[in-house]
N, C-alpha and C positions, 0 to 999 in steps of 0.2 A: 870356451869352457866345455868340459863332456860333460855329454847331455847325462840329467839323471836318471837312475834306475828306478822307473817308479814298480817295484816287483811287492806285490799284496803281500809275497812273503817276510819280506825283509818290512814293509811296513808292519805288520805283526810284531814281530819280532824285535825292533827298536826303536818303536814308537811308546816310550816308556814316561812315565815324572823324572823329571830333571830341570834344574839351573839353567837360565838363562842367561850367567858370566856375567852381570854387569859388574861384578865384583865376582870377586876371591879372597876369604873367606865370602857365600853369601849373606845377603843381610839375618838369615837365621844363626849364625856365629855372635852375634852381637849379643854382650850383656851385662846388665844394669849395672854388674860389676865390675867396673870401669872406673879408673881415674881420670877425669877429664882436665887433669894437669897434663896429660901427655900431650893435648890439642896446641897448647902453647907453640911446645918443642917442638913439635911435626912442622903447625906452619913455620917455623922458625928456621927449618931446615928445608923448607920449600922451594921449590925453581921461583925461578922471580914472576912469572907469568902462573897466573890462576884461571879457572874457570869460575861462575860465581850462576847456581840453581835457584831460582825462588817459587816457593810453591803456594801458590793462589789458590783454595783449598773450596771457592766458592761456587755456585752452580746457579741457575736459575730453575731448570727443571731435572728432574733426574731419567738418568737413562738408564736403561734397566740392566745393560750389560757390564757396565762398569766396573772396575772392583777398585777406582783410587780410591783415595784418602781426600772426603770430599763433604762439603755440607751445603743444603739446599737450602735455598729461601727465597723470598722476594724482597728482603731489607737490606737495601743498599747501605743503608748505613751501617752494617756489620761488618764492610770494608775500611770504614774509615777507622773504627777499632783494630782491625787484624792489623790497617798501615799504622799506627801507632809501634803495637808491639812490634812490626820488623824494625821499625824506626831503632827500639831499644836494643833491641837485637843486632841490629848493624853495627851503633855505637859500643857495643861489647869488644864487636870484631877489628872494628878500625884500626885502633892501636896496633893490633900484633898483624894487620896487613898495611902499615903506610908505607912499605919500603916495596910494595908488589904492585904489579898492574894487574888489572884484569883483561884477556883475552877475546876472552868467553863468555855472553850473558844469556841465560835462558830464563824466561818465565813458562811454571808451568801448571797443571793443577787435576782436578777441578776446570775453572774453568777462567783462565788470566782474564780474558776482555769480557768477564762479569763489571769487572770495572771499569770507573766511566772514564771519560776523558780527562777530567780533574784528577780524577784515582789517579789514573795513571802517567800523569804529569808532576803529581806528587811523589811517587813512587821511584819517579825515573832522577827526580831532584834528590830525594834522600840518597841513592845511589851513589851519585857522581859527589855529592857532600861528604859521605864517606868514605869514596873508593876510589882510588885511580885507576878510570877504564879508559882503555888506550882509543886513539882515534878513528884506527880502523877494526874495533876488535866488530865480531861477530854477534847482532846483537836478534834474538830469537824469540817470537812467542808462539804459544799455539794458539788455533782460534778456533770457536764455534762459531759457525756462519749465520748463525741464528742470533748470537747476541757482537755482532761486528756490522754495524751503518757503514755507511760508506764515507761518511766522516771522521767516524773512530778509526778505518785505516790509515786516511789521509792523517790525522794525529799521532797514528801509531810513527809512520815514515817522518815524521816533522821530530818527532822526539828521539829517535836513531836507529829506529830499529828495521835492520836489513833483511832477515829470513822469516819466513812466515810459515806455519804449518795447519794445516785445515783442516777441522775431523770430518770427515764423511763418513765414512764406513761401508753405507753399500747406497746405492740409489732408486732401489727399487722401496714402491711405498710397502709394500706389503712387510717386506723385511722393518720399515723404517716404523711404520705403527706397532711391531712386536716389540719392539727395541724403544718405543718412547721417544723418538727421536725423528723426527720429521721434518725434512727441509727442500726445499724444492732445487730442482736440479739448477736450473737456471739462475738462482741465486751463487749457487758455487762458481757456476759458468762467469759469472758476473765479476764475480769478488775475486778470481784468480784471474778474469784479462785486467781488472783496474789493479793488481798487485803489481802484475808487470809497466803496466801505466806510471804506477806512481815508484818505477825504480827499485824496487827488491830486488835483492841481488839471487835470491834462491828462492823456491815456494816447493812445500812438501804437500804431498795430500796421503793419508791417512785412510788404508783401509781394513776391514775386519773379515775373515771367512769360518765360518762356522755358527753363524748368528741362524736364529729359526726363519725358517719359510725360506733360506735360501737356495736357490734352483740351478744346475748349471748354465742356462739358456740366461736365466734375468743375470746371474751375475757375470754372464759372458759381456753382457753389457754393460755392465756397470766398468767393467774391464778397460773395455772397448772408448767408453765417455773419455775413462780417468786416461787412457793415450791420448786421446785428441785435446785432453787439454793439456798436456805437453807438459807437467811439471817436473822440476831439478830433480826431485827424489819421491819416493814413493815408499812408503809403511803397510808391511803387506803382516799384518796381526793374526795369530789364530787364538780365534776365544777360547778361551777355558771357562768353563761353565762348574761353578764351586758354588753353590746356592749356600751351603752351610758354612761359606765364611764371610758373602757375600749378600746379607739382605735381597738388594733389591735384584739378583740373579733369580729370586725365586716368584717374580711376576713372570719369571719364561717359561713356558711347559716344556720339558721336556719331551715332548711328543712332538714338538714343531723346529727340532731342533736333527738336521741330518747327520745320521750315522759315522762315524769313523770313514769307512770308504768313500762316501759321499762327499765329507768333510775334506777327504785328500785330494779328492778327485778337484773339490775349487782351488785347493793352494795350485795340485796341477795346473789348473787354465790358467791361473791366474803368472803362474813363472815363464807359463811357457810363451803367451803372449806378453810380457813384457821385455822379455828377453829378445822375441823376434821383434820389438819395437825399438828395439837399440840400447835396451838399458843393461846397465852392468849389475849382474846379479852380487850385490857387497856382501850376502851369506845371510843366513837363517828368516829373516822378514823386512831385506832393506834392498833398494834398489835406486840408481842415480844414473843419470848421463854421464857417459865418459868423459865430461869437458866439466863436471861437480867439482866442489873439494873433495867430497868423500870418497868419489871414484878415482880423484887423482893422489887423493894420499894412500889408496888401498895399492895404487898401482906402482907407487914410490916406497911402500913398506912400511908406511909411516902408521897406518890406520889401527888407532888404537879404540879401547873401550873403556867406558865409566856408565855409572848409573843414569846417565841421560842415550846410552844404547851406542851406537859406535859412533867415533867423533873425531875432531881433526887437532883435536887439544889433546893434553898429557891427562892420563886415566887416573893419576895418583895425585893430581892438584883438583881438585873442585870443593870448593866451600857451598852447602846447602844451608838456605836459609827459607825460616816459615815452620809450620806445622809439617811433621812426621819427615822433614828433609833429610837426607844421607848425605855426608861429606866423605870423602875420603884422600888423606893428604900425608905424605911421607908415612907408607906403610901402618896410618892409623885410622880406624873407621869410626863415626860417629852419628849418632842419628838423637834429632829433637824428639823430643815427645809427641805422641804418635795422637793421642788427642786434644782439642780446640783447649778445651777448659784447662788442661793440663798444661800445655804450654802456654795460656798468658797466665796463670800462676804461676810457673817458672819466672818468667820475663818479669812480673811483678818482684818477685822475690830477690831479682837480681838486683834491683836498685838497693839492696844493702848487702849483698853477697859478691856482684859481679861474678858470680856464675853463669855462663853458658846455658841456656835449657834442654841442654843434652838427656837424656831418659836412656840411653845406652852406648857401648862400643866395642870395640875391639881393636889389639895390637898385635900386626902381623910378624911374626919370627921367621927365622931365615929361610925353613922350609915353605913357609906360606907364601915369601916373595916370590922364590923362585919357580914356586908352583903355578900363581898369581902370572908371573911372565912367563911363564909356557902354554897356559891355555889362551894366556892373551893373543899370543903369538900362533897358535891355531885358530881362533876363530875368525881373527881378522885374517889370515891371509893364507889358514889350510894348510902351509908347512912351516917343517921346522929342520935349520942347520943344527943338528945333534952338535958337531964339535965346536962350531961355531958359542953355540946355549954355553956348553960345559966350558969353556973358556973363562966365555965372561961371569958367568956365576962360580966358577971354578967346582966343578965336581968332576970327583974321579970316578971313571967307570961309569958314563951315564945307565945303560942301560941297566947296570945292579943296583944303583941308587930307585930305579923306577922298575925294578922285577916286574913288582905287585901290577904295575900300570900294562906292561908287556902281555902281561897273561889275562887281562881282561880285553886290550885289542886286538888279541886273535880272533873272535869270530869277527868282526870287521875285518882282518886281512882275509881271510878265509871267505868274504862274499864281497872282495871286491871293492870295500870302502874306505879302506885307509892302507897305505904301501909302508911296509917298515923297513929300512935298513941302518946299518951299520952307522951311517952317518944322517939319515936324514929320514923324517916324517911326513908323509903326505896326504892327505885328503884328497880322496880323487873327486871327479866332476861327480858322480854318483853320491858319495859320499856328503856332500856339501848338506846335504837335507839332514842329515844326522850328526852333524858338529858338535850339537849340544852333546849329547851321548859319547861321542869319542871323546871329550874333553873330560866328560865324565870319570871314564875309567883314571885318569890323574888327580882326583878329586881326593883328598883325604877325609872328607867330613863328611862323602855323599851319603853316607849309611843314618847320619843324623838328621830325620825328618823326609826323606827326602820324598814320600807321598804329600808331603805341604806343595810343592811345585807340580806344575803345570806338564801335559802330554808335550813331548819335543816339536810335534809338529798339531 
């Protein structure tokens, strides 16, 4: 790959709010205004093979940097109600997927292995009760290492689940007391040799740069741990720090929190040693060994995106289920109600409506798809065949179809970060750090909201 251009100027300069693609339209496109008749049709018209999201919404303590969709407590039994309601919730969905498998399973949250081993033995039964998941599909959770024994792993792998993801964030305690989140190194150390012990086929570790008190030197080490423990893929996150839409963002001072330059300068260590550690840099905060799925599908053209971030399943098949979940399936996007209360009143209601607890959505039109698979197609894999695109979506004249788009990446070709020709689109090695922004300029709805989203880098 060429090396990036880390130039303070072009950092300026394109270090802007922008989308993060996990979708096209983003989820600020969705709205309430929505008939959730069309969810029928979409999945109806589905590839046979689905992904299937569930969002665990629960915590035990809260971390200050968060900004999910998440609720704290010590009452375990406030799980055995949320599994009630997906129970109803699934039973909605059954019917209009009995003729589909499922691929794909992710639990996410919050915080999934808030729950216990029962939970999630129940969880995993309603599942297969009303889903057909295939025998080898891919089955995922993320975990705090702080609420995962080393019995609840072994449970985890006894109930099927193959890939495991682990939050850490940074290792240093000073960072980890600012952030509420305190875990001991050797715990992680622990829980990712018995990962491998007990046969997961992939382990992610999860980390964050931009958090307070972070130093170049501590987080060169934290760097430095996270190689030696050798995992499949690695989530390399930059905090956005939005206290006014984020409660508990505003226990961080701001004062303990490093600057922009500072802030670039950890993503810098942070690429540039895992790169020299062999990993393949998959674009904007992911990273896998070449011998991964995600590494081998980026390198076959296959690697696509959906709202669980880039993936080795279809972008436009995922059913979400849970509080504030996003699906999006044949060109329709739909998302539950985004609050607790508000969705088991839904789920309540639906024992005499059979409605969905959908709270909004969106239907993408022909421009949106093809827009949808053009920036798909740059971010996962930085170019794009012009004649190849227009073919199969059939447009004439790409480039006067996309003027508007041409004329905002000129200053990107004019410093070197994206190549345009006649036939073909490229992101150069430089360029990779600012995808989100050149994908941007294709954006038809960027001008709607688009200070709600996060710095690119």
């Amino acid at each position: 790959m060429q090396s990036i251009k880390w130039d303070p100027k072009l950092i300026s300069k394109y270090n802007i709010n922008g989308p993060r693609y996990t979708s096209y339209p983003t989820a600020l496109a969705l709205s309430s205004n929505f008939d959730p008749a069309q969810i029928q049709a979409a999945i109806k018209q589905s590839p046979n093979e689905l992904s299937l999201y569930l969002h665990i919404p629960f915590c035990h303590k809260l971390c200050y940097y968060c900004g999910c969709n998440k609720l704290v407590t010590r009452h375990q039994h406030k799980a055995d109600t949320y599994l009630d309601a997906l129970a109803q919730e699934m039973a909605l969905y059954a019917p209009m997927l009995q003729s589909k498998r499922i691929n794909q399973l992710h639990l996410g949250g919050g915080t999934p292995t808030f729950l216990t081993e029962v939970q999630l033995s129940r969880l995993m039964a309603l599942l297969h009760d009303n889903f057909t998941i295939d025998t080898d599909a891919e089955i995922s959770i993320e975990i705090d290492p702080r609420s995962c024994s080393d019995d609840k792993l072994r449970h985890l792998r006894t109930l099927g689940f193959n890939r495991v993801s682990f939050g850490v964030q940074d290792l240093d305690e000073k960072v980890q007391i600012a952030i509420n989140r305190v875990q001991d190194t050797d715990l992680i150390r622990h829980q990712v040799q018995l990962s491998r012990e007990l046969g997961f086929s992939s382990i992610n570790l999860d980390l964050i740069y931009g958090l307070p008190f972070q130093q170049p030197a501590s987080f060169a080490e934290t760097v430095d741990e996270i190689i030696r423990l050798n995992p499949d893929r690695i989530s390399l996150f930059s905090y956005a720090h939005l206290p006014e839409r984020f409660a508990a963002q505003r226990k961080i001072a701001e004062s303990s929190l490093p600057d922009a330059p500072s802030k670039l300068a950890l993503m810098q260590l942070a690429i540039n040693r895992f790169v020299a550690a062999g990993y393949q840099f998959i674009g904007m905060d992911h990273f896998a060994r070449p011998d991964d799925a995600l590494a081998k599908a980026q390198q076959a053209g296959k690697l696509q995106r959906n709202f669980q971030g880039y993936t080795t399943a279809g972008q436009d098949a995922l059913i979400g289920l849970g509080v504030s979940s996003i699906s999006q399936v044949s060109g329709v996007l739909w998302q539950n109600c985004k609050d607790l209360p508000d969705y088991y009143a839904a789920i309540n209601a639906a024992v005499n409506t059979g409605q969905l607890p959908v709270e909004r959505g969106f239907s993408l039109n022909a421009d949106d798809k093809l827009r949808a698979a053009l920036i798909s197609q740059l971010i996962c894999h930085f170019e794009l065949d012009v004649e190849a695109f227009s073919q199969k979506w059939r447009i004439n004249g790409f480039w006067q179809y996309f003027s508007e788009a041409l004329e905002r990446l000129t200053p990107f070709m004019e410093d070197g970060l994206v190549e345009v020709y006649a036939g073909r689109i490229k992101v150069t090695g430089s360029g990779r750090l600012w995808v989100r922004s050149i994908c941007a300029c294709f954006d038809g709805y960027l001008t709607q909201g688009q200070q709600r989203y996060s710095k690119v880098v």
